[in-house]
N, C-alpha and C positions, 0 to 999 in steps of 0.2 A: 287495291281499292282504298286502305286507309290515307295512302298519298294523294289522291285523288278526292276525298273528300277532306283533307286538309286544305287542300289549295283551293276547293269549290266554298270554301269556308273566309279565305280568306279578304275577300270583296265586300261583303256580308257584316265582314267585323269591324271593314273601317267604314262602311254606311252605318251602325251601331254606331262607333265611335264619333261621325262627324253628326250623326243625327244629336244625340245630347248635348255636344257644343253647342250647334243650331237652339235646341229648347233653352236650354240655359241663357243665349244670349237672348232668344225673344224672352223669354223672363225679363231679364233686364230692360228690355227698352218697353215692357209692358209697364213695368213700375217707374219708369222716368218719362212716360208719355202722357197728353193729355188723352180725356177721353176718348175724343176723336180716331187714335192709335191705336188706342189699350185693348180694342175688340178684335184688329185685326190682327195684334202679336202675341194676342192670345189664341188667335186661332193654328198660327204659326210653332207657337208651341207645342199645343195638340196634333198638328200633322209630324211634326220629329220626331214627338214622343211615341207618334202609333209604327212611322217607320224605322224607328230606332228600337223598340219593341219588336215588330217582324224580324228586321234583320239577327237582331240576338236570337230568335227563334230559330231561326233558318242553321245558325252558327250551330248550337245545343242540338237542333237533328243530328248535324253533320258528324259533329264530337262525340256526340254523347258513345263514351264505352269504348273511346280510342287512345286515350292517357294525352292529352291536348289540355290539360291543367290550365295552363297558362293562357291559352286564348277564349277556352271558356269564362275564365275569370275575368277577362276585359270586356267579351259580352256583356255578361253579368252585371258590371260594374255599370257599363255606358246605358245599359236599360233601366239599374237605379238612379242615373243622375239625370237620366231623363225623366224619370217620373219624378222624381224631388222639384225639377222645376215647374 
């Protein structure tokens, strides 16, 4: 079972991980656009951020209480730097 939810884990954590990329670059092209942009990649940031938030979710079921340290930590991390953005 714990192999099994390691690997049911591991899809989860690189949507985590590309979802905060994703926020973090609409960040960026939020504050280098004009107005006209700046609604739309900001809206682009908020959908990252909610999927990038789920998928650590999903991760943190899976882990929690299996000694998986290491990947919970990259959940973790890619759902704070999605919300920072």
């Amino acid at each position: 079972m714990a192999t099994a939810l390691l690997e049911a884990s591991r899809a989860p954590l690189e949507v985590s991980e590309i979802g905060a990329e994703v926020a973090e670059l609409g960040l960026a092209v939020a504050q280098g656009s004009s107005a006209a942009v700046r609604g739309d990649a900001l809206a682009g940031v908020a959908l990252a951020e909610a999927a990038t938030t789920a998928a650590a979710r999903l991760v943190e079921i899976n882990l929690a209480e299996r000694g998986a340290d290491d990947l919970l930590e990259r959940a973790r991390a890619a759902r704070e730097r999605a919300a920072e953005a």
